[in-house]
N, CA, C and O atoms as CSV, one atom per row, in Angstrom:
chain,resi,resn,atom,element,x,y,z
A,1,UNK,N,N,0.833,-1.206,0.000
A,1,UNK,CA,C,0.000,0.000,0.000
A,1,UNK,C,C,0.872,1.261,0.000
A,1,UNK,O,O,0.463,2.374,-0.334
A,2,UNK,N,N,1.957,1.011,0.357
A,2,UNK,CA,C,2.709,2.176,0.725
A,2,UNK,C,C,3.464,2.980,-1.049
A,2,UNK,O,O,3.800,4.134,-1.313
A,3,UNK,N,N,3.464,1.897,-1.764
A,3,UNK,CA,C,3.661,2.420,-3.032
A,3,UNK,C,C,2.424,3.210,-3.602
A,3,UNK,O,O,2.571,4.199,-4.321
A,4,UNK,N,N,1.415,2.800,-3.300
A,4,UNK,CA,C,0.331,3.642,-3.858
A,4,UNK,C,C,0.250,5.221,-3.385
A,4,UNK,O,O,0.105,6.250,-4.046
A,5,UNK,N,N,0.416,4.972,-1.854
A,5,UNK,CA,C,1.021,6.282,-1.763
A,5,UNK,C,C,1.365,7.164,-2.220
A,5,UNK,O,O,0.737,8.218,-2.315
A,6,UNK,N,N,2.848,6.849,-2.756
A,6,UNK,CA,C,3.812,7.377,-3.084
A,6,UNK,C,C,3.347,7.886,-4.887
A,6,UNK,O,O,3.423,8.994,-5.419
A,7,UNK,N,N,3.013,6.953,-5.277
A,7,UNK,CA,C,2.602,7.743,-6.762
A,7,UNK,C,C,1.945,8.781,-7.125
A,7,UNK,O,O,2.110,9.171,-8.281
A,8,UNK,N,N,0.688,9.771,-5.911
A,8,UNK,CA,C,1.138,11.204,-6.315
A,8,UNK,C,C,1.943,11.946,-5.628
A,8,UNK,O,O,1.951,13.115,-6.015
A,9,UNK,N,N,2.995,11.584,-4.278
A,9,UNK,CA,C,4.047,12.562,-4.291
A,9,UNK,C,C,4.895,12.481,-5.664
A,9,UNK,O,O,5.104,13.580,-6.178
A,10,UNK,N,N,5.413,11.366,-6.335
A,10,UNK,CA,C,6.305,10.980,-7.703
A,10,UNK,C,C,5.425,12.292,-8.626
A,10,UNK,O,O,5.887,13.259,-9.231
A,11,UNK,N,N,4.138,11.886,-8.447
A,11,UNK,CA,C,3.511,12.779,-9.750
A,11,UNK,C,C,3.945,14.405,-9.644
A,11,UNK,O,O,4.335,15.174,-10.523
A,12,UNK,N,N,3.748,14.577,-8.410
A,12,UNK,CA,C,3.666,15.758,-7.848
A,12,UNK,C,C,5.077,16.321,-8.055
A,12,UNK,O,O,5.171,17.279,-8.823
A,13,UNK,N,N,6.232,15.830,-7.444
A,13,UNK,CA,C,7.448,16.051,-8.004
A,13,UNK,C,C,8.108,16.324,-9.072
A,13,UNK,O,O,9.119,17.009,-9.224
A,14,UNK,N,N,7.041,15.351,-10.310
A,14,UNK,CA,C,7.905,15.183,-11.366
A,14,UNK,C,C,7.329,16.926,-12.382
A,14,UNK,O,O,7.828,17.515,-13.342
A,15,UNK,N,N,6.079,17.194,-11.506
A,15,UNK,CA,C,5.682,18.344,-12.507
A,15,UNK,C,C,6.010,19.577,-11.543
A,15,UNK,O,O,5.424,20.610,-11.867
A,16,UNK,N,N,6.756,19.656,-10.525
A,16,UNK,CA,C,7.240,20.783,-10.284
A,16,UNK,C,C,8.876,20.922,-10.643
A,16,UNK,O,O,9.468,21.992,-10.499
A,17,UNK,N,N,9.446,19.853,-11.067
A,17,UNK,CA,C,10.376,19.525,-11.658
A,17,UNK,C,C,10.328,19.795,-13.376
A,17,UNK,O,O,11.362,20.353,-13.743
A,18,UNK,N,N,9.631,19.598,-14.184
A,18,UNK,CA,C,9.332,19.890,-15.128
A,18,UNK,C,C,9.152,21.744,-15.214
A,18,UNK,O,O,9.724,22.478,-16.019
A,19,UNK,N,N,8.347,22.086,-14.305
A,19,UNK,CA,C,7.828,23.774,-14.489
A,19,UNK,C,C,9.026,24.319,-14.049
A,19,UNK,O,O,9.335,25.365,-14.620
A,20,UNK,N,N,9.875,23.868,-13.101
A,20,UNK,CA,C,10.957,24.758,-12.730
A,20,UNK,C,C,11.788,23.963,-13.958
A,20,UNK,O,O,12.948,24.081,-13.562
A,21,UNK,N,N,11.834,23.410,-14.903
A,21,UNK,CA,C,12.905,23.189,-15.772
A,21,UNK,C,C,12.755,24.575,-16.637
A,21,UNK,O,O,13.505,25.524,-16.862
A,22,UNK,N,N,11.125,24.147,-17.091
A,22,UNK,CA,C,10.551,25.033,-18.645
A,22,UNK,C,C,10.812,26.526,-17.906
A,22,UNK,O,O,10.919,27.332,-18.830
A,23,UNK,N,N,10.936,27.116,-16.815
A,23,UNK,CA,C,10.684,28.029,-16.184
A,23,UNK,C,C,12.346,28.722,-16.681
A,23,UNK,O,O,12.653,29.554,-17.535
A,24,UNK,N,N,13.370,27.714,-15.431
A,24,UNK,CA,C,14.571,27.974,-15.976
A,24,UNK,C,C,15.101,27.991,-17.979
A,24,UNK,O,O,16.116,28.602,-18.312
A,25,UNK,N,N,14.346,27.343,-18.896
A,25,UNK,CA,C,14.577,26.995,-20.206
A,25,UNK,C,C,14.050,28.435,-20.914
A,25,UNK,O,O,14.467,28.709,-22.040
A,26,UNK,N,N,13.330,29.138,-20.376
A,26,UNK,CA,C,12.597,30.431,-20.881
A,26,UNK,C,C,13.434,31.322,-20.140
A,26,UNK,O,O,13.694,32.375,-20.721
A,27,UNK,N,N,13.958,31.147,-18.907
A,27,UNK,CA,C,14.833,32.629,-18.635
A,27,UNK,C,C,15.912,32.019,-17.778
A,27,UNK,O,O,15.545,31.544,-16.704
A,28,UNK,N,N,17.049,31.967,-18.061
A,28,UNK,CA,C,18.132,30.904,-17.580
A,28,UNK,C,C,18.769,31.693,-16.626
A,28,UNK,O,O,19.563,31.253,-15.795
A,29,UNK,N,N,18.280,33.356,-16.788
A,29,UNK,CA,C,18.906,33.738,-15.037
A,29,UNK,C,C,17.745,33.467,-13.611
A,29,UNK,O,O,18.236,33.602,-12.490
A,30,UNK,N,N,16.408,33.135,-13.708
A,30,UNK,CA,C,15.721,32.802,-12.811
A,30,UNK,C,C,16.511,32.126,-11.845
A,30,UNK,O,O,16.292,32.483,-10.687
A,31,UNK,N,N,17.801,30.805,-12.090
A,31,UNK,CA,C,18.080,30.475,-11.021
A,31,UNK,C,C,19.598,31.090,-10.401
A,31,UNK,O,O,19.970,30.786,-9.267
C-alpha cells in the first residue's frame, strides 16, 4: 500500500520539476 502512496508525491514532483525546468529553459537567469 505504501507504493500507492507514493505515486502522487512521484507525480507531484515530477511536474514541479518539469515547471521549474521550462521556467529555468525560458529565462536561464531565474536560477
Amino acid at each position: 500500500m505504501a507504493a500507492l502512496l507514493m505515486i502522487p508525491y512521484l507525480l507531484w514532483v515530477g511536474f514541479a520539476a518539469v515547471l521549474t525546468w521550462t521556467t529555468w529553459q525560458n529565462n536561464p537567469m531565474f536560477l
